[in-house]
C-alpha positions, -999 to 999 in steps of 0.1 A, spaced: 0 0 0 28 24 12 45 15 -23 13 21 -45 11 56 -29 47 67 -32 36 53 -71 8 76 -73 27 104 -58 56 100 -83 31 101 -113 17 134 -97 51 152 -100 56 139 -134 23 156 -144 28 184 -128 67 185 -144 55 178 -175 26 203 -178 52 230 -161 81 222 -187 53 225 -220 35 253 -206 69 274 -205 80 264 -237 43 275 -249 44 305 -233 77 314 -244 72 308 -280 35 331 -279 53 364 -261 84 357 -286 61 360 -316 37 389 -297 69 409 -289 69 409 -328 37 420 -332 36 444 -307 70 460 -330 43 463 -357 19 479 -337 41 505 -322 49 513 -355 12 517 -368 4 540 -340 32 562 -331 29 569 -377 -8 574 -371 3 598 -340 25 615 -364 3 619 -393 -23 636 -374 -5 660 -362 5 669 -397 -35 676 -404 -22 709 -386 -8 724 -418 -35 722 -443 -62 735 -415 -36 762 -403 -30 776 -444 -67 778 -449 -80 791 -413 -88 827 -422 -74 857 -395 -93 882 -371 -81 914 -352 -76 905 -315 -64 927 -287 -31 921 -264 -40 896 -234 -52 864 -227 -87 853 -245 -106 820 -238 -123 804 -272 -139 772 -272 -117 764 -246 -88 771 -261 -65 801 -243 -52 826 -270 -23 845 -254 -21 874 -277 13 890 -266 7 921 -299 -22 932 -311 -28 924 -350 -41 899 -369 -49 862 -349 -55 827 -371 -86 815 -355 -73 779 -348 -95 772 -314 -118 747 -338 -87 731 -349 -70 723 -320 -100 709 -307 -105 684 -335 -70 676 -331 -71 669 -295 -103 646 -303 -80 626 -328 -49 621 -308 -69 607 -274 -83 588 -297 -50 576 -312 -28 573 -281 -63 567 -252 -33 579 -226 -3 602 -220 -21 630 -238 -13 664 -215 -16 692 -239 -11 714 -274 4 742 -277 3 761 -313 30 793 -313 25 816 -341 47 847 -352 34 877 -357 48 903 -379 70 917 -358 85 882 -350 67 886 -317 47 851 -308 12 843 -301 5 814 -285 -29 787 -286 -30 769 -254 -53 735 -245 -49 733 -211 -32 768 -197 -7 764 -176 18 783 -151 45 768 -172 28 783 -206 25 817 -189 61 814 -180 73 813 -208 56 833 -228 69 863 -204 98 848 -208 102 850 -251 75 870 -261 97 903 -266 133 893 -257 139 866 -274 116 846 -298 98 821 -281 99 795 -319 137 803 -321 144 791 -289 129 759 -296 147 755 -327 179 763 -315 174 740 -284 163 713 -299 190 717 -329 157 719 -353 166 735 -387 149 767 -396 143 767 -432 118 745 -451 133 707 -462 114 692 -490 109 653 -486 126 654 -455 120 620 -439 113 637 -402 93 671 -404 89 667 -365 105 661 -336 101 634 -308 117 647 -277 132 625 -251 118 626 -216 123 651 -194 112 667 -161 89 695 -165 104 725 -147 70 737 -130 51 710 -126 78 685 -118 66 661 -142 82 635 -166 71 644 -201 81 639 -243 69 664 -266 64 660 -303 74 700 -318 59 704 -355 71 734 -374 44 750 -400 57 767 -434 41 791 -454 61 794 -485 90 778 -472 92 803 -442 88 791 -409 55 811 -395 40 784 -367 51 755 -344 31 730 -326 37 716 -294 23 682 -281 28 675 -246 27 638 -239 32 618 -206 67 594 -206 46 566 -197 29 569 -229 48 540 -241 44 523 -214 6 523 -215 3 505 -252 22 477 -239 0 474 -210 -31 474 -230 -11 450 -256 -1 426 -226 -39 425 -213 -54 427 -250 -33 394 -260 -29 378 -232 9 382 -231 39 390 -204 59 420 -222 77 449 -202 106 471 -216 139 459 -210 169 480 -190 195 452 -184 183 451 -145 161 427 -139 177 389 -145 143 374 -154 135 398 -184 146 381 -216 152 408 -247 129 397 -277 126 431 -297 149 465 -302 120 494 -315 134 525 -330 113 556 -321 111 574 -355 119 612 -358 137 606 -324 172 618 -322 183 608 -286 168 581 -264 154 567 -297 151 527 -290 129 508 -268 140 470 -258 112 445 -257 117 418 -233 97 387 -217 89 388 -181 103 350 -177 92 358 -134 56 356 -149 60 330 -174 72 307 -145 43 316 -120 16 315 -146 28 283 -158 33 269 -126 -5 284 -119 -14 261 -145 2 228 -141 -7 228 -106 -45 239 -118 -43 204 -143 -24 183 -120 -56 188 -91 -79 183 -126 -59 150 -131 -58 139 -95 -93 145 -94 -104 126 -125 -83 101 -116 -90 98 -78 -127 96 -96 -115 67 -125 -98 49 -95 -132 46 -74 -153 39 -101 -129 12 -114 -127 0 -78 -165 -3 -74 -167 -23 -104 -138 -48 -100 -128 -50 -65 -146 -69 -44 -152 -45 -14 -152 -72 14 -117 -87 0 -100 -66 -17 -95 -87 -45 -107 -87 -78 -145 -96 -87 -149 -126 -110 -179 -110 -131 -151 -78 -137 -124 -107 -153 -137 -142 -163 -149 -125 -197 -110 -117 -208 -97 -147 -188 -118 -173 -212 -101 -155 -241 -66 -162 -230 -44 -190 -229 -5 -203 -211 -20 -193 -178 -12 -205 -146 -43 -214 -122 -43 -219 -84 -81 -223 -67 -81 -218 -33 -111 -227 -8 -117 -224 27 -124 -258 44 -155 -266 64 -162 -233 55 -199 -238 61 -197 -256 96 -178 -219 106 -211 -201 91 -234 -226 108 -218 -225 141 -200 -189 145 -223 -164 126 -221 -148 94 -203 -120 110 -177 -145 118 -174 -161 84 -167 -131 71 -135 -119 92 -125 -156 87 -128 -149 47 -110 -116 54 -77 -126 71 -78 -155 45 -75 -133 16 -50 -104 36 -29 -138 41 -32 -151 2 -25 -115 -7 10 -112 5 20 -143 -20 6 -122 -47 31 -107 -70 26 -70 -96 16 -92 -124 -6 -118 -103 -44 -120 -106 -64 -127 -73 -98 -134 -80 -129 -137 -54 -145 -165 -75 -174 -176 -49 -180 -169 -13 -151 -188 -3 -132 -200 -30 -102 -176 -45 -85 -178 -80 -50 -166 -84 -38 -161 -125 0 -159 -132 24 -157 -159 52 -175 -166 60 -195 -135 74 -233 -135 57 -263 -119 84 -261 -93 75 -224 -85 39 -230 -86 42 -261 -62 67 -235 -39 40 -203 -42 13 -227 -32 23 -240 -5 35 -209 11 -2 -200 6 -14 -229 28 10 -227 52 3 -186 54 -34 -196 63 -32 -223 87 2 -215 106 -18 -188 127 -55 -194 139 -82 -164 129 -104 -150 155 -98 -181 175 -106 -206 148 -77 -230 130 -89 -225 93 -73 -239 65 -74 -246 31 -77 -264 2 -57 -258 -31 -53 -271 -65 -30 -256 -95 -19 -261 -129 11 -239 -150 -16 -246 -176 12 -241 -203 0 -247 -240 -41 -247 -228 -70 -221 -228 -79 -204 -194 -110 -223 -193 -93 -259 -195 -68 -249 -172 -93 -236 -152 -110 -271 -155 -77 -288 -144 -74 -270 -115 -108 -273 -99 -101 -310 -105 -69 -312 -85 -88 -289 -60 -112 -317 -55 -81 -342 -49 -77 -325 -23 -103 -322 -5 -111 -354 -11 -75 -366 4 -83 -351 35 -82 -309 28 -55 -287 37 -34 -296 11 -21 -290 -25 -24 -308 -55 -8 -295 -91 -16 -316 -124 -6 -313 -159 -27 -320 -185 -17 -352 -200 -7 -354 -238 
């Protein structure tokens, strides 16, 4: 018993094992091939961000001008900083539509646009969605001394003059930390032309984690463990180097495989199928055992096996029945009979190898099927059987048996059968508690 569990156990951890090792190779292979996709993806959005913002130039060349006032005017929720009075594009419709489109596009990290324009006297207007302290800064800051546009061009080494078919019209910022609000932020700057002379720039303020937020709704979208890799953690496994287009510095993002995840999901799941296995099988083993096991014995029930057995041949019989089994019925009790035919069979069981069928075949009479096993073997096994039984007394009462055998080499089960219920009856008939093997003569 103590060997058939440490069995069981030992096929539990294999399952497990096994389920463990295929569902980290699965896993694996899926976030190798998703770190792919999610390459192509990045791509498709951070072009669609891009080509958005270039909607800004058609809109701005055909928006018609109105005389505004110097200060600060609120249209449509846009705030129109008008540092000189003169001539204002009305934009405030535009920059709405285009804050519509890029939540749309990017869902989070959107903070802000900012559209600069020059005036005639090089002195800059500004279109703010939200106002800010920062945007009030610094328009005190450029508006007369120095020109607010040129400083971002010279910063951010932008050139100044038109470039037909250049492959980057804009400008990806690394992050950064916002000097007022403390924040860490990229900005996308967009310079305007009108006939090749630099007359507006556009400013969109994004969050750092921008990034960072498409691969979390990748990961939870498909189903996939994907962070970005920086050389730190041991259990991140780079799949994927993306290039950030129109991105001078800070310009590639490494795509890696949480492997910490990978383990503890798998290891989630094998354990989840190995209690799925133990339970069908816990459930296979009782229904089995219900239907084959005789539940007083312990042994197998003749209705389960006599089918298959009369379908095979070479088999070795032994029958084995209780003497004066009814006078200890009669005289003891049922009750008694039955521990009697209980210690018989723990007894008969111990002489019963892996490969060994014992058989309840009646209410006291036992059948024990073997493979390959000599007549000197077969005399050996069944007398340690007899002497098992009768050495010690049960419950007070010297039992014994009776026992005939054949190796059955050469016959059908049901012949040998036959052969062995005849030297069964030899011995009962030469007194009980003994054992007689015969051959079948040819």
């Amino acid at each position: 018993m103590k060997h058939n569990k440490l069995i069981i156990k030992s096929m539990y951890w294999k399952v497990f094992l096994c389920m463990f090792l295929l569902s980290v190779y699965g896993l694996y292979q899926y976030n190798s091939l998703e770190a792919s996709s999610f390459k192509m993806e990045f791509h498709q959005k951070i072009t669609k961000l891009y080509d958005t913002i270039r909607k800004v130039t058609p809109f701005y060349l055909n928006t018609s001008s109105v005389d505004m006032k110097e200060g600060i005017h609120m249209i449509e929720q846009v705030s129109v900083m008008v540092n000189e009075s003169g001539k204002i594009k009305k934009l405030s419709c535009g920059i709405n539509r285009l804050e519509e489109e890029i939540k749309l596009n990017i869902k989070e990290g959107y903070c802000g646009i900012t559209v600069l324009q020059k005036s005639a006297s090089n002195v800059n207007n500004a279109y703010v969605k939200p106002l800010g302290d920062v945007h009030i800064d610094l328009n005190s800051r450029y508006k007369f001394d120095e020109n607010w546009i040129n400083r971002i061009l010279e910063n951010e080494k932008m050139s100044k003059n038109y470039q037909a078919f250049s492959q980057c019209d804009l400008k990806l910022t690394e992050p950064y930390i916002e000097m007022h609000s403390s924040k860490k932020m990229r900005t996308i700057f967009y310079p305007v032309y009108v006939n090749k002379a630099l007359e507006a720039m556009v400013l969109v303020d994004l969050s750092h984690t921008m990034f960072i937020h498409w691969l979390d709704e990748f990961n939870k979208r498909r189903n996939v463990f994907l962070e970005y890799y920086s050389g730190l953690d041991k259990f991140l496994i780079q799949q994927e180097t993306i290039e950030i287009p129109c991105t001078p510095i800070d310009n590639e993002l490494k795509v890696s495989i949480n492997m910490a995840l990978v383990l503890f999901v798998s290891a989630m799941f094998s354990l989840f199928m190995t209690s799925i296995f133990f339970v069908v099988e816990r459930s296979w083993s009782h229904f089995f055992n219900y239907y084959s096991i005789d539940q007083m014995t312990g042994l197998y029930r003749r209705d389960f096996h006599e089918t298959k057995l009369n379908r095979m041949s070479g088999k070795s019989v032994i029958i084995i029945d209780i003497d004066n089994f009814k006078l200890i019925n009669d005289e003891l009790g049922h009750s008694k009979g039955d521990v009697v035919i209980q210690e018989v069979c723990r007894r008969l069981q111990k002489h019963v190898r892996k490969n060994d069928l014992a058989i309840r075949w009646g209410g006291e009479e036992f059948v024990i099927v073997l493979n390959d096993i000599s007549y000197t073997g077969l005399i050996s096994r069944t007398e340690a059987i007899r002497h098992s039984i009768c050495i010690d007394p049960i419950s007070g009462i010297t039992v014994s048996v009776s026992i005939g055998a054949t190796t059955g080499k050469g016959i059908s089960f049901k012949k040998a059968f036959k052969l062995a219920d005849t030297a069964l009856y030899q011995s009962k008939n030469s007194g009980r508690n003994r054992v007689t093997v015969l051959e079948e003569v040819k």
